[in-house]
C-alpha positions in Angstrom: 133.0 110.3 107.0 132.8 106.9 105.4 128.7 106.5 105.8 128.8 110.1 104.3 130.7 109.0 101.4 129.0 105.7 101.1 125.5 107.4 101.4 126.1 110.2 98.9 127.4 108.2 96.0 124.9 105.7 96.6 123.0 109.0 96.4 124.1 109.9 93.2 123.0 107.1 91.2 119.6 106.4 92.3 118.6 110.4 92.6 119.8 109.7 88.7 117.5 106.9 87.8 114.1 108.2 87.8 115.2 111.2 86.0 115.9 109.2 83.9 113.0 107.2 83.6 110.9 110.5 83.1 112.7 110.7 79.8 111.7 107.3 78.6 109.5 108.1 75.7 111.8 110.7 74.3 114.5 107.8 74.8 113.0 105.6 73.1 112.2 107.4 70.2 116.3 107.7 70.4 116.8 104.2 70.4 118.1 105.0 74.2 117.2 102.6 77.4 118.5 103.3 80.5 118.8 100.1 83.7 121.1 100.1 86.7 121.5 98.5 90.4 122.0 98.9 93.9 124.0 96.0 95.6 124.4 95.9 99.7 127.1 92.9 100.6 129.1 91.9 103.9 132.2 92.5 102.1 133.0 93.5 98.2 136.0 91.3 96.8 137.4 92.6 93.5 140.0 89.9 92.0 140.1 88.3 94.8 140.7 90.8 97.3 138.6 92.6 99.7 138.0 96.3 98.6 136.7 97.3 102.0 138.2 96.2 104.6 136.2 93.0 105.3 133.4 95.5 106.0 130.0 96.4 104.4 130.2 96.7 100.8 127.7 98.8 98.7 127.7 99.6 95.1 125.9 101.3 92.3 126.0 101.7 88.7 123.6 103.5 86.3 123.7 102.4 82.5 122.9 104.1 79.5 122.4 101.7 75.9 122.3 102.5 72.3 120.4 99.8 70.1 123.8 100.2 68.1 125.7 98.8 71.0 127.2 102.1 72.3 126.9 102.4 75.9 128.1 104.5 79.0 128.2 103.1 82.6 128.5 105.2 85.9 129.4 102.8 88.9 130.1 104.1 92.0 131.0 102.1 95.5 132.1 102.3 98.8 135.7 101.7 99.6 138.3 101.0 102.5 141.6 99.5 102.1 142.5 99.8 105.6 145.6 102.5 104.8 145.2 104.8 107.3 145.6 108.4 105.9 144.9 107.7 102.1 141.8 109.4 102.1 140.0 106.8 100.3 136.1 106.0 101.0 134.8 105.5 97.6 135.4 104.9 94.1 133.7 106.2 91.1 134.0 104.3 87.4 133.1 105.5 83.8 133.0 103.6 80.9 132.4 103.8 77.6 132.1 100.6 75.3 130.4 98.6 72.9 128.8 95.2 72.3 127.4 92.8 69.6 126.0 89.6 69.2 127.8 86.9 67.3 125.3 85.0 66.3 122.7 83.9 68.8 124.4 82.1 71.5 127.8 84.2 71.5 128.1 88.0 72.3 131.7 90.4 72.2 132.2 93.5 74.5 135.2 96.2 74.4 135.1 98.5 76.6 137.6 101.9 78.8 137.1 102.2 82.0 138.5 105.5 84.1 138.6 104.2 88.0 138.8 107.4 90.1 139.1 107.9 93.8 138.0 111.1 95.0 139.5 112.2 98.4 142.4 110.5 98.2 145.4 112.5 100.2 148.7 113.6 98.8 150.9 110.0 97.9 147.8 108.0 97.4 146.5 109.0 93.5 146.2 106.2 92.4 143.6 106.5 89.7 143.9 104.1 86.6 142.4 103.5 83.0 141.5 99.5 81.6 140.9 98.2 78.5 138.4 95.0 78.9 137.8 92.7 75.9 135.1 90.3 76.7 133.4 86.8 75.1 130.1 85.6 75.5 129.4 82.5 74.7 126.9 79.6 75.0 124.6 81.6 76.7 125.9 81.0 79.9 129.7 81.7 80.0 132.2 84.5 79.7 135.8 85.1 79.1 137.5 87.9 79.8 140.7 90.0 79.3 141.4 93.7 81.0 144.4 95.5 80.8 145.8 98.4 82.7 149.3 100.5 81.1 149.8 101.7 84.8 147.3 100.1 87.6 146.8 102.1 90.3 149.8 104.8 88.8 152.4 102.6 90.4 154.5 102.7 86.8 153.7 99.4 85.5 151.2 97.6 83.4 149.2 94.3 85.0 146.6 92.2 82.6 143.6 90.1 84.4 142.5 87.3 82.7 138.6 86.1 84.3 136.3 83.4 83.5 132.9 83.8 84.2 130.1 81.1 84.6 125.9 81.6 85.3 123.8 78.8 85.1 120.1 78.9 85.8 118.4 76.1 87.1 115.6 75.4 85.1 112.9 77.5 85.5 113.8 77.8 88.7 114.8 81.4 90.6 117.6 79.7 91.4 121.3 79.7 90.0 124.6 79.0 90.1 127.5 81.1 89.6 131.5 80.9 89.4 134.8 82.6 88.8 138.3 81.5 87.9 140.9 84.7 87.1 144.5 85.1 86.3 146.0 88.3 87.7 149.5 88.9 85.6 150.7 91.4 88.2 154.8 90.2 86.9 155.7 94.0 85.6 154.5 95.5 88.9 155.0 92.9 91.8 157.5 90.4 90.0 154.9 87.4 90.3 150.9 86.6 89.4 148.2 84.7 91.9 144.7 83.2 90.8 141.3 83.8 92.5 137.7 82.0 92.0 134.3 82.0 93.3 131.3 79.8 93.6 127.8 80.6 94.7 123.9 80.2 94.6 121.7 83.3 93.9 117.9 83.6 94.2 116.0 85.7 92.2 113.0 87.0 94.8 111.5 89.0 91.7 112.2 90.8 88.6 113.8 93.1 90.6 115.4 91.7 93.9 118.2 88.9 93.9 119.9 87.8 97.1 123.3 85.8 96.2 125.9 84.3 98.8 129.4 82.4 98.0 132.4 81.4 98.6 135.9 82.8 97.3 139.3 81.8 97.6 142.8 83.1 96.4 145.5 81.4 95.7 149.3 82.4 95.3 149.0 85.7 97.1 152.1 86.4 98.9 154.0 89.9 100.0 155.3 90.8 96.7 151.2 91.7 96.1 151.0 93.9 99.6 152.2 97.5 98.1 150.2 97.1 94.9 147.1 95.3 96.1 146.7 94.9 99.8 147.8 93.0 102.9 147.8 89.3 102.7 144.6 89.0 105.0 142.6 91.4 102.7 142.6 88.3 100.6 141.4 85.2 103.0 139.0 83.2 102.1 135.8 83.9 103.1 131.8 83.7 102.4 130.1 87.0 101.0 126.3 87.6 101.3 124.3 90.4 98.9 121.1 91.5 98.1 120.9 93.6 94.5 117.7 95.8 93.7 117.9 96.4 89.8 116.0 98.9 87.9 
């Protein structure tokens, strides 16, 4: 049931893409462009913890762009929390935001986000909205802030805070990447922990990027275990990916 999942929603989005490409001069003409991506990973860590299981990850989204800075995103992925019985295999996200440049180095992004989880049995709704406020600036960095009134419907608000590096190297296809968050979980598990990342990506085209690093969480203890996941979902580990844009 999980490859069915996993291969339907993955599906979804790329069935969607050259449709959407067919459309292209009549979406231009609209001041509309459309881009998206397919990522395959050994594992898919969100804030630190591990959304499937330790398993394969694979994820999806589809993006639609206004030259105002209006735009929708579809993202879709495969999930497993290891609860037996929730139903859970995947998780679909829609948002709706916009974003502008400050000036020429420095960019701001607001965005909703409705997380749903189709499937999911009796006792395990746990779908959720977030508001995301996010900073570019200096080209290369990113700071973020996304709130949730009731994450993962469990009657209490939580607030991530998420700092986001990319550096190229020169002209290089080669970069570096790294993470440093904040998770305020204190209205819904009484206490916060703190996650980061470092890799090294390689872009093999305009179109293919493989990436692999290291992340590591700190402060997660038992209080997190009914909200977010058993304490192993978030070891330390090494994650691999390969992401085909379009």
């Amino acid at each position: 049931m999980k490859t069915i999942h996993s291969c339907a929603l993955l599906a979804l989005l790329v069935a969607a893409a050259p449709a959407l490409a067919a459309d292209e001069a009549a979406a231009d003409e609209a001041s509309w462009t459309t881009e998206g991506y397919v990522t395959l990973g050994s594992d898919y860590i969100w804030r630190g913890v591990s959304q499937t299981d330790h398993g394969i990850g694979i994820q999806a989204e589809l993006d639609l762009n206004h030259r105002s800075g209006f735009y929708g995103q579809l993202w879709a992925g495969r999930m497993d929390f290891g609860v037996p019985g929730d139903g859970i295999h995947s998780e679909f996200d829609f948002v709706v935001g916009w974003k502008t440049d400050l000036g020429e180095h420095a960019s701001f992004d607001v965005s909703l986000l409705r997380a749903i989880y189709p499937g999911a049995n009796a006792g395990y709704n746990i779908n959720y909205n977030e508001l995301a406020l996010k900073l570019g600036f200096a080209d290369y960095y990113e700071f973020a802030i996304a709130y949730s009134d009731d994450l993962y419907r469990m009657g209490a608000s939580a607030i991530d805070y998420e700092f986001n590096a990319d550096w190229p190297i020169g002209d290089t296809p080669w970069g570096i990447k790294a993470t440093a968050g904040w998770y305020d979980l204190d209205r819904l598990a009484g206490d916060s922990y703190q996650y980061g990342y470092l890799g090294a990506y390689y872009k093999l085209s305009d179109r293919f990027n493989v990436e692999a690093g290291y992340y590591k969480t700190f402060g997660f203890n038992d209080a997190f275990e009914e909200s977010m996941g058993s304490m192993d979902q978030a070891d330390s580990r090494f994650v691999a990916a390969v992401t085909w844009s379009f």
